[in-house]
C-alpha positions as CSV (number, residue, x, y, z in Angstrom):
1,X,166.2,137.2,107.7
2,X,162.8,135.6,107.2
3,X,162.5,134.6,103.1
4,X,158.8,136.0,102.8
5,X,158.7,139.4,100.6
6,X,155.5,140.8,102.9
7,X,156.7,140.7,106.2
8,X,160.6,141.4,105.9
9,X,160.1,144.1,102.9
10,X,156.6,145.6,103.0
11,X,154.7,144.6,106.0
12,X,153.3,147.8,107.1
13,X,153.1,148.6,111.0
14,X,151.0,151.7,111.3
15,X,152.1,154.6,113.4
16,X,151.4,158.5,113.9
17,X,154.1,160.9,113.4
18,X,154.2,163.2,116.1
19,X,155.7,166.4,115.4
20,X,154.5,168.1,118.2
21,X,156.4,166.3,120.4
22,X,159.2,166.3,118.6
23,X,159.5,170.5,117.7
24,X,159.4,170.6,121.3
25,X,161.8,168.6,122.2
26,X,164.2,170.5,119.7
27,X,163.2,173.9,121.1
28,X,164.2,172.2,124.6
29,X,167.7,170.7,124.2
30,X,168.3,174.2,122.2
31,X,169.0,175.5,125.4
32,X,171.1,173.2,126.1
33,X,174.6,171.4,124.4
34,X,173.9,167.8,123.3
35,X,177.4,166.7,123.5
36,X,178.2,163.9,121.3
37,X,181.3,161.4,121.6
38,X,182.3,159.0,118.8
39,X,184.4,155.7,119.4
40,X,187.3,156.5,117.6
41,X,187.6,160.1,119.3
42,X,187.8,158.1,122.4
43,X,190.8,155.6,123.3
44,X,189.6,152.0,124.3
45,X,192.8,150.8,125.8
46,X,193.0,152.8,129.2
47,X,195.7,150.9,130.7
48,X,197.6,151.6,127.6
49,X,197.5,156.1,128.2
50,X,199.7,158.0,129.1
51,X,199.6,160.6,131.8
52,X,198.2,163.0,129.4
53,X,195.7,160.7,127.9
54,X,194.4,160.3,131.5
55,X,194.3,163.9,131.8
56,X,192.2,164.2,128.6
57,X,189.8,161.4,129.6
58,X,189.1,162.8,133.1
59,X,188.8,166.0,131.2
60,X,186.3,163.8,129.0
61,X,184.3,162.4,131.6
62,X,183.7,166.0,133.8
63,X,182.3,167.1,130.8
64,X,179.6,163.8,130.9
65,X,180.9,162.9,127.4
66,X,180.9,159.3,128.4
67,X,182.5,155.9,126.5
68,X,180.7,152.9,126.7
69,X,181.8,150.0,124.5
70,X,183.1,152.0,121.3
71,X,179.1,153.1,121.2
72,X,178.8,156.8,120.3
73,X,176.6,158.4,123.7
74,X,174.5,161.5,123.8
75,X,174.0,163.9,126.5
76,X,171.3,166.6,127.3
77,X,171.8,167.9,130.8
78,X,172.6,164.9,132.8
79,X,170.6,162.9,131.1
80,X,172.7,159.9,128.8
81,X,171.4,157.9,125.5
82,X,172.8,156.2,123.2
83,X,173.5,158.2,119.9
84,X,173.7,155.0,117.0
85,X,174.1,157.2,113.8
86,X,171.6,155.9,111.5
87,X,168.5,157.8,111.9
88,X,168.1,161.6,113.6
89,X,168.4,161.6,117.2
90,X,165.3,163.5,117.9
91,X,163.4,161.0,115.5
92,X,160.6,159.7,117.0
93,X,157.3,157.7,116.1
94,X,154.1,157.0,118.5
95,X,153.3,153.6,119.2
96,X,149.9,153.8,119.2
97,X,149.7,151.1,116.9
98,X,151.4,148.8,119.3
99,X,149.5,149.8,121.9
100,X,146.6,149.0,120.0
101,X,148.0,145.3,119.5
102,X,149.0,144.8,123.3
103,X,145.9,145.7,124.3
104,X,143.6,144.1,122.2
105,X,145.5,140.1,123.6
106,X,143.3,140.9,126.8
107,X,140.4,139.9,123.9
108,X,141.8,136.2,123.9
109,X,139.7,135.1,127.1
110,X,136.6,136.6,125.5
111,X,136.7,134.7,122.2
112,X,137.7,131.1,124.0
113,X,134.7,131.4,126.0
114,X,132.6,132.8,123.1
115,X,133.4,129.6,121.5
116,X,133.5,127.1,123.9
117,X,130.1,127.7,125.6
118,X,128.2,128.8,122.5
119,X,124.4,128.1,122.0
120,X,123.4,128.3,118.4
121,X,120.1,127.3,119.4
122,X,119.8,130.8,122.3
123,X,117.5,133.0,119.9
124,X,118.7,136.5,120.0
125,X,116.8,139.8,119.9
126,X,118.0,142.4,117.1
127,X,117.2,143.6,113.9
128,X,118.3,141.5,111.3
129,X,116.1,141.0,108.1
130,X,116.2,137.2,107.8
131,X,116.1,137.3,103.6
132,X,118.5,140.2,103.6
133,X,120.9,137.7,105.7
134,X,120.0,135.1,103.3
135,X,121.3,137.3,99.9
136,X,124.2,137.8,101.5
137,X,125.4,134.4,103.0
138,X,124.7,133.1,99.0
139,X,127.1,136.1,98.2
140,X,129.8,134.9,100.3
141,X,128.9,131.2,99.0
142,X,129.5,132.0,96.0
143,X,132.8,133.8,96.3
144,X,134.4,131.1,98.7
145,X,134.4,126.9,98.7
146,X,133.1,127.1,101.9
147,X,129.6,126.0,102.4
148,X,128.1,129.2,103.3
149,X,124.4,128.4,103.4
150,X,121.5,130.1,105.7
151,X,120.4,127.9,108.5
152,X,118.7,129.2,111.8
153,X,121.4,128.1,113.7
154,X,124.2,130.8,111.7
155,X,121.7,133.6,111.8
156,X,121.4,133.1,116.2
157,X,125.3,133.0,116.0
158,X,125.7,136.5,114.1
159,X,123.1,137.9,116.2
160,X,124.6,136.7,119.3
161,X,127.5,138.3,117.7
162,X,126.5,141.9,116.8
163,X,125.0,142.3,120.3
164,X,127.5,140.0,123.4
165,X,130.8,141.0,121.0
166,X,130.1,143.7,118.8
167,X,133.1,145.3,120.5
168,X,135.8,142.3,120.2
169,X,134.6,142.4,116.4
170,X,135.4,146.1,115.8
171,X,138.5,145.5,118.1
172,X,139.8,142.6,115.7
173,X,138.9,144.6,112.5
174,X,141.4,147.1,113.6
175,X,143.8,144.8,114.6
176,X,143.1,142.7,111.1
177,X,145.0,145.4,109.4
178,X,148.4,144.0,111.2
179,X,147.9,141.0,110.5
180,X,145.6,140.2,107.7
181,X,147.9,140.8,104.6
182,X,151.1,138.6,106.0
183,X,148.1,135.6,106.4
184,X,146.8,136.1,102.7
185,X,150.3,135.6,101.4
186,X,150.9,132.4,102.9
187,X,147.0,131.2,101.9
188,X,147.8,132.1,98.6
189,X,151.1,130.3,98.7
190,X,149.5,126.9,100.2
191,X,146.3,127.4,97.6
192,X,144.4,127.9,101.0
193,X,141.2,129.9,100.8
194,X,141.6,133.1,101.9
195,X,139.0,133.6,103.8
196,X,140.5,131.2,106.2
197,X,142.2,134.7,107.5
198,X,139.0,134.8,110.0
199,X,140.0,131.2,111.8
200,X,142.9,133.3,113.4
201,X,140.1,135.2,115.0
202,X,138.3,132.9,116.1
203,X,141.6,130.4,117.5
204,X,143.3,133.4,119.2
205,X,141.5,136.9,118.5
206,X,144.8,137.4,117.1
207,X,146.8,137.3,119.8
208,X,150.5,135.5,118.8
209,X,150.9,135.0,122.7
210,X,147.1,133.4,122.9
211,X,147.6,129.9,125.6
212,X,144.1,127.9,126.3
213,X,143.7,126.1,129.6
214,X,145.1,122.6,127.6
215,X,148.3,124.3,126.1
216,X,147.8,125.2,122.3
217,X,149.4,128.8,121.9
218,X,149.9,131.2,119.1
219,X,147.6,133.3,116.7
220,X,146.8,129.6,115.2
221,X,146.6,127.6,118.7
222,X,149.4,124.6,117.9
223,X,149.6,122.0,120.7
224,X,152.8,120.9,121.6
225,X,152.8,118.0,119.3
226,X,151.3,119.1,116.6
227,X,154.0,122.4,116.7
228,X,156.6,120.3,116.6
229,X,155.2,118.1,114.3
230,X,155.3,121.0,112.2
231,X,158.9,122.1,112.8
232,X,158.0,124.9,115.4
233,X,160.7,124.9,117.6
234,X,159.5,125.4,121.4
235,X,162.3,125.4,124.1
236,X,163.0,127.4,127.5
237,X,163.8,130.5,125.9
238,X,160.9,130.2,122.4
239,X,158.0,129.2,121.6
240,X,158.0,129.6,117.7
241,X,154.4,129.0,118.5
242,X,153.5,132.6,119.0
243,X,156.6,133.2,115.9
244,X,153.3,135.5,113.1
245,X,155.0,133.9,110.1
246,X,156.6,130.4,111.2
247,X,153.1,129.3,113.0
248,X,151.1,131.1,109.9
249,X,152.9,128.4,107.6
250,X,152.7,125.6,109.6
251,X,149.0,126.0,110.1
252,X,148.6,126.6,106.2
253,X,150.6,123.0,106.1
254,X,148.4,121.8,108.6
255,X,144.8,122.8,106.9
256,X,146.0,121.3,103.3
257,X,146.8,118.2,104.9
258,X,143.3,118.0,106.6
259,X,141.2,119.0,103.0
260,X,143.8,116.8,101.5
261,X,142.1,113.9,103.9
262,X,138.3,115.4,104.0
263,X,138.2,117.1,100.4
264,X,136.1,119.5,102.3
265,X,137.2,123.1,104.2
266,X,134.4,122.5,106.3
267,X,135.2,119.1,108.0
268,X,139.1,120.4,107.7
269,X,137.9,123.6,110.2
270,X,136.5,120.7,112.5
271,X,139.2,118.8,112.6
272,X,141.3,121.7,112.9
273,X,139.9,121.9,116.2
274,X,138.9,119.1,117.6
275,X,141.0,116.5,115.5
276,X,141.1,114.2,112.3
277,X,139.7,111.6,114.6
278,X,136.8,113.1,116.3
279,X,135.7,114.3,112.3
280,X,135.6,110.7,111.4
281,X,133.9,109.4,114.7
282,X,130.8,112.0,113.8
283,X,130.6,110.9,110.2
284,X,130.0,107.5,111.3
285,X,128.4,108.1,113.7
286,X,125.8,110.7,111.8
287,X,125.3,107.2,109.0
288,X,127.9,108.8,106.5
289,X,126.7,112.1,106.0
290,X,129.8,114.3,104.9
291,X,128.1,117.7,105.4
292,X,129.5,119.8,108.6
293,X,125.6,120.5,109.6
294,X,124.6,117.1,109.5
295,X,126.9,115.6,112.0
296,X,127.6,118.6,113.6
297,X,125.4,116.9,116.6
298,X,127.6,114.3,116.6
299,X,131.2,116.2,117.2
300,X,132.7,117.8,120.3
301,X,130.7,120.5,122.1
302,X,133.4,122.8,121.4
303,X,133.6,122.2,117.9
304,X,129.6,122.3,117.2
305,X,130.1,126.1,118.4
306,X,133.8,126.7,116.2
307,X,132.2,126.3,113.1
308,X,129.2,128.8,113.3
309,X,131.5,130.9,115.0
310,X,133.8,131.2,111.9
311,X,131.6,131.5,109.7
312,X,130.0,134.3,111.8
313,X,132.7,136.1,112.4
314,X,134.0,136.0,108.1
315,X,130.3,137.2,107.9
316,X,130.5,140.0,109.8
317,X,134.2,141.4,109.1
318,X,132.9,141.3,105.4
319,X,130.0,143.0,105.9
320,X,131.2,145.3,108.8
321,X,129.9,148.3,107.0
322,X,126.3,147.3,106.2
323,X,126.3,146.9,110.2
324,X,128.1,150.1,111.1
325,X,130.8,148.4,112.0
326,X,134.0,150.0,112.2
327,X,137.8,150.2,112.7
328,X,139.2,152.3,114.9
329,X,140.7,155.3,112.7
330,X,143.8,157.2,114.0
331,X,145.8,159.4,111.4
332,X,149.3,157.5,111.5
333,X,152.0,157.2,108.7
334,X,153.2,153.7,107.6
335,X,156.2,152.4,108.3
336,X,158.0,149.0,107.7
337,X,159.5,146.0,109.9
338,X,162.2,144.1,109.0
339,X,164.3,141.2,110.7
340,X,168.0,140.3,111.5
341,X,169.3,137.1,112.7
342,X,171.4,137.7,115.9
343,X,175.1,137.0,116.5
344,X,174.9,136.9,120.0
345,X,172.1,136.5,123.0
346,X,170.5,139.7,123.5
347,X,167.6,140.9,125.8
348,X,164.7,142.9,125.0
349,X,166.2,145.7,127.4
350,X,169.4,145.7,125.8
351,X,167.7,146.2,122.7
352,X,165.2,149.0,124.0
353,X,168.6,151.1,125.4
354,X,170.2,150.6,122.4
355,X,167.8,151.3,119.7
356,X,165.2,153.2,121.1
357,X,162.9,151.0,120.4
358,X,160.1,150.5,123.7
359,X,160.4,147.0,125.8
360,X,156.7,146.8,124.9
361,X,156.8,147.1,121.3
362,X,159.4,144.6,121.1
363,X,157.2,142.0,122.6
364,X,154.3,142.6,120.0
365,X,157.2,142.4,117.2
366,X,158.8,139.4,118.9
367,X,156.0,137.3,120.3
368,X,158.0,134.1,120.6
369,X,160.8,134.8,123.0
370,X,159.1,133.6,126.4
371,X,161.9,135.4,128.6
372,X,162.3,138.8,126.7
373,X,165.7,137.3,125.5
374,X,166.7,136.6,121.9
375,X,169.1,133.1,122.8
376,X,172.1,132.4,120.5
377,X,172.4,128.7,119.4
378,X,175.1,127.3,116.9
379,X,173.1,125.4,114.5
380,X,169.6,128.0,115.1
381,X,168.8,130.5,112.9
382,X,166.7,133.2,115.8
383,X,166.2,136.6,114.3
384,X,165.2,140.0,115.9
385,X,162.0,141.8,114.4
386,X,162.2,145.4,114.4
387,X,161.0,149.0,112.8
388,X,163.1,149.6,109.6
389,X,164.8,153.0,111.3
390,X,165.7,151.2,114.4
391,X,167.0,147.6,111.8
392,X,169.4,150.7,110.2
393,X,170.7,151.2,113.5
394,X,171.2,148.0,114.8
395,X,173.0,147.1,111.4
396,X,174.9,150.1,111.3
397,X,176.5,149.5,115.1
398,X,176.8,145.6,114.9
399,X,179.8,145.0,115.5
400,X,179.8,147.8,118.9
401,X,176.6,146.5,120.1
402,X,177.5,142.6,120.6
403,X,180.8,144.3,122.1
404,X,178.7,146.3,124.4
405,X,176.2,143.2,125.2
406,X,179.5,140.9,125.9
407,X,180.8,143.7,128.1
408,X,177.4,143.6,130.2
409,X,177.3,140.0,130.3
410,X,180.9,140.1,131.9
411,X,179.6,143.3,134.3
412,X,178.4,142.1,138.0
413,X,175.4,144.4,137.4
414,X,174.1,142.8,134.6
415,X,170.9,140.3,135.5
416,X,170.9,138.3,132.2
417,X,173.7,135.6,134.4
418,X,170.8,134.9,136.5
419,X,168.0,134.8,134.1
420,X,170.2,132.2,131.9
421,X,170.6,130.0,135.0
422,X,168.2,126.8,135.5
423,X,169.1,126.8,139.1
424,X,167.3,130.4,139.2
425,X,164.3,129.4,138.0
426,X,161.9,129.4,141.1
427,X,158.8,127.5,142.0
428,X,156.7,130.6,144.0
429,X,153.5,128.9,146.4
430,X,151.1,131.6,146.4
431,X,150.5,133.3,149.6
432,X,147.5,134.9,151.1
433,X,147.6,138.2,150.2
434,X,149.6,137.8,147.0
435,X,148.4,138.9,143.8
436,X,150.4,139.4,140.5
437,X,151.7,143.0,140.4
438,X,153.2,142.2,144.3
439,X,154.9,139.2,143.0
440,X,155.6,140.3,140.2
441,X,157.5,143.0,142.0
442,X,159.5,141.4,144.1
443,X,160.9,138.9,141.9
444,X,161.4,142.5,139.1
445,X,159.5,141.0,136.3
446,X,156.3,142.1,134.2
447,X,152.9,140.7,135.6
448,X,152.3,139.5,132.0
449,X,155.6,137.1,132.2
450,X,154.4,135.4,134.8
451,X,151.1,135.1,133.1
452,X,152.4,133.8,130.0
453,X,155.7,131.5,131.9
454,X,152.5,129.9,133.8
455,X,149.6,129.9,131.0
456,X,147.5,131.8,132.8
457,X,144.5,133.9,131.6
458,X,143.4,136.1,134.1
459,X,145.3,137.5,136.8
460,X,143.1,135.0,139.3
461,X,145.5,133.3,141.9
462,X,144.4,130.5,144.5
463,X,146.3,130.4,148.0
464,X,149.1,127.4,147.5
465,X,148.9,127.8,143.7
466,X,153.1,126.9,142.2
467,X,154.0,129.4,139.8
468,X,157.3,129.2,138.0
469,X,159.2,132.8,137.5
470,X,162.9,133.8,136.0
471,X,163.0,136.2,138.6
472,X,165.8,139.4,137.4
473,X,166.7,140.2,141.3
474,X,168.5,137.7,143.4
475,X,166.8,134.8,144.9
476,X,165.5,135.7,148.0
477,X,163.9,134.2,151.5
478,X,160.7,134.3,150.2
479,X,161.5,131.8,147.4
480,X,162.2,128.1,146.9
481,X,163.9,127.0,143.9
482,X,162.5,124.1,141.6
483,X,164.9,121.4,143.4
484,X,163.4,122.5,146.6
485,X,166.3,124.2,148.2
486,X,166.0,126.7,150.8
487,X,166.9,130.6,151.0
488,X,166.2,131.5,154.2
489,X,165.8,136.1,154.9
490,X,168.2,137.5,156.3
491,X,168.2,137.6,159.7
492,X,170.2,140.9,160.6
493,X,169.1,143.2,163.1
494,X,166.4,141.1,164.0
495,X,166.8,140.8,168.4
496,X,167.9,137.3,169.0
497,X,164.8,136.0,170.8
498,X,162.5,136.3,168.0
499,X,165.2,134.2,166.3
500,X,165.5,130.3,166.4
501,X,168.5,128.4,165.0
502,X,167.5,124.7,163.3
503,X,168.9,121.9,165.5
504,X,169.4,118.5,163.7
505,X,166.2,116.5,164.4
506,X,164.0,120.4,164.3
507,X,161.1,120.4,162.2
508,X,158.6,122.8,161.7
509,X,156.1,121.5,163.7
510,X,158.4,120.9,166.8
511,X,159.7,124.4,166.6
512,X,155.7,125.7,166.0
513,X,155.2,123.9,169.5
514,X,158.3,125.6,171.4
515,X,156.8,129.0,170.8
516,X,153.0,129.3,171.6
517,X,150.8,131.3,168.8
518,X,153.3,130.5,166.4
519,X,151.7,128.1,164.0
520,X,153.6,126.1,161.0
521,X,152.4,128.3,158.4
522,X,153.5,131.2,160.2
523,X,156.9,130.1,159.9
524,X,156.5,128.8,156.1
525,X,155.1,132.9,155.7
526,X,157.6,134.4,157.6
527,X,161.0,133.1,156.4
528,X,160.0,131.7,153.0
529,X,159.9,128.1,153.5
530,X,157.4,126.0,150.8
531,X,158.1,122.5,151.8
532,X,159.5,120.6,155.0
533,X,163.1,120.0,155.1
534,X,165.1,122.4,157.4
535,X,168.9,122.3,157.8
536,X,170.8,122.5,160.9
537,X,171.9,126.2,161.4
538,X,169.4,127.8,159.5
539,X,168.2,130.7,161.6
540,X,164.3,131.4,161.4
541,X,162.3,134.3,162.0
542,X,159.8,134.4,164.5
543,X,158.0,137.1,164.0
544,X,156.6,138.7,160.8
545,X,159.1,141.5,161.5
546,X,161.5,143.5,158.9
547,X,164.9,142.1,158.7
């Protein structure tokens, strides 16, 4: 369990009680008999019954009261769920809030281009008493060691702001709520000011799953190197990256070792971006001045914008009301988190069925598992985030759920073998035609793995474009795996003349020339084939028929 009082004891997730829904769902399984078995009423050891204990099984199981790994099961009509004793059955809480959170990562693309391409020089139209903005920047000078001082170049910024992303700024005042009390914790731990809250903003628009077109990732945008340099662990399976509280330290480490060299939060907010180096390059190169606005010409495009653009965005998150500005408001209860460090690997949809606890919700809770599975490592401590109710649960049933997980593992049916596999790991070339949901669908994964598996930020695709996917069916025809072996579709019930058979010494472009109006890329498109080799006896289709 994670050491830090906030987020394992009283970090607050917030969340609407909805009784409605729930009075209903009472009045409806009234009518009918939620049958409920517990392990112990139920023998484990089939092979070990006698005649009548089959009898009473059978008897069992026509009546859908159903074992499954020693986990007690609920039924309501013919409809089975797991029945974990900890919390009510009927209990139920909307997710709203974690909606809110999934959501609000599209923002991500909006704030890296804010960033990146601002103008502080592009005058914008809106009215904004220039002394009024003045009283107030001294305000927050005089509360924070930033250097918070009025400069025409700011006041373009928070005008730019309050009128191309007023919307992202009431979006990430809502959101701040999730967030903003686990970050002033650690920036009070590291002596950090807290203020420095805001640069998560402006890195990642607080979005732990955030990747920029060079690599860094997580609400605080660690490259690889400096992650690990940092102790963030990063591997097939996590990225503790995108981990809230592990990346939340290691950037507090990060920004005290930058003031430590700079004695300034300023310079330490430049070279958190752009690099110790670059910092000193423009001080030298600006004749020794040590003031951010002085050699500000003198750093990194992108950095002359980052800057402004915090101290924009603290300005107007502390002064959302005097600019109408506001979260969104939904009546919820609170409700608390907690973690548990696993005993066994354990996907997300294991999890979900288990706890009740949405696929979806998981992710926002458990940002740093890339493949929607928590691995088990002798020697790693990984730990499983969830609502306090559900933690009860899962606590309460250990010992039965890692029986039923192992059980599943063992099952034919169970897809986590061929996720776990390198060999399955395929290297899709992008199609004409394709876009994410249909490959996404055919390999049975979530447009938004493949999105974060490839770093990518919109759901653009370009024709011959690699994309690596952990795909949960079988590997098919359509797909080449990373080595660059072949699985050719099947070929059954295809007529044999629109089927040829390899030969040794076939290539695609002899066989395109035995069959006129059949090009190369036909074949590539028609039996899955991304690169050249062919081996004798493969049979091809060739014709973009069924098979």
């Amino acid at each position: 369990m994670y050491p830090f009082k906030f987020w394992s004891i009283s970090f607050i997730l917030v969340a609407f009680l909805n009784n409605s829904v729930i009075a209903q769902e009472v009045n409806h399984t009234s009518a009918e008999q939620i049958k409920v078995v517990q392990a112990k009423d139920i023998p484990l050891d089939t092979l070990a019954l006698d005649m009548e204990g089959v009898k009473q099984m059978e008897l069992l199981e026509s009546s859908n009261i159903i074992n499954d790994n020693a986990l007690p099961v609920a039924v309501i009509g013919d409809k089975k769920s797991f029945d974990l004793q900890d919390i009510e059955l009927a209990a139920k809480y909307d997710s709203l809030w974690m909606k809110e959170l999934y959501e609000s990562a599209a923002l991500y693309d909006d704030m890296y281009e804010e960033v990146s391409q601002l103008d502080p020089t592009l005058v914008t139209e809106i009215s904004l008493n220039t002394d009024t903005l003045r009283m107030r920047l001294e305000r927050l000078n005089q509360k924070t060691p930033f250097n918070v001082a009025y400069n025409p170049s700011l006041e373009n910024v928070i005008k730019s702001f309050l009128v191309r992303k007023r919307g992202l700024i009431e979006r990430m005042l809502t959101v701040s709520q999730f967030y903003f009390p686990m970050f002033e914790e650690q920036l009070d731990k590291y002596d950090i000011p807290l203020e420095m809250k805001y640069l998560a903003i402006v890195e990642s628009a607080l979005n732990p799953r955030a990747r920029s077109r060079v690599g860094a990732t997580g609400l605080w945008q660690f490259m690889y190197g400096t992650g690990k340099m940092y102790k963030l662990d990063v591997s097939s399976y996590v990225d503790e990256r995108s981990d809230p509280i592990k990346s939340t330290e290691a950037a507090c480490k990060y920004l005290s070792k930058l003031y430590d060299i700079f004695d300034d939060w300023d310079l330490a907010l430049a070279a958190y971006n752009s690099g110790p180096g670059n910092v000193n390059k423009a001080i030298r190169r600006s004749g020794g001045y040590k003031n951010y606005w002085n050699i500000r010409r003198n750093l990194p495009r992108e950095t002359a914008g980052y800057v402004p653009a915090f101290l924009a965005t603290m300005y107007l998150l502390e002064y959302a009301d005097e600019h109408g500005i506001k979260a969104q408001k939904v009546d919820r209860t609170y409700f608390e988190t907690d973690t548990i460090q696993v005993k066994s690997m354990i996907t997300f949809d294991q999890i979900s069925e288990l706890v009740g606890v949405d696929v979806e919700e998981l992710k926002v809770l458990n940002p740093s598992y890339k493949l929607n599975i928590i691995p088990y490592v002798k020697g790693k401590e990984y730990t499983l985030r969830l609502p306090k109710p559900a933690i009860g649960k899962f606590v309460a049933n250990e010992t039965a759920i890692y029986a039923h997980v192992e059980a599943q593992l063992k099952s034919k049916e169970s897809p986590l073998p061929q996720l776990v596999k390198a060999d399955d790991r395929i290297r899709y070339k992008v199609r004409s035609g394709d876009y994410l949901g249909k490959i996404a669908e055919r390999f049975g994964v979530g447009v938004s793995q493949i999105k974060s598996w490839n770093g990518l930020r919109s759901n653009n695709l370009r024709i011959g474009q690699r994309l690596t996917i952990y795909s949960r069916k079988p590997v098919t025809a359509s797909t080449s795996t990373s080595k660059g072996t072949q699985t050719v579709v099947s070929t059954m019930n295809i007529p044999e003349s629109k089927i040829h058979t390899v030969k040794s010494g076939d290539s695609l472009w002899t066989i395109s020339k035995k069959y006129p109006g059949i090009s190369i890329e036909n074949l590539r498109e028609w039996n899955g084939i991304s690169g050249n080799n062919l081996k004798p006896g493969t049979k091809l289709k060739l014709c973009n028929c069924s098979s």
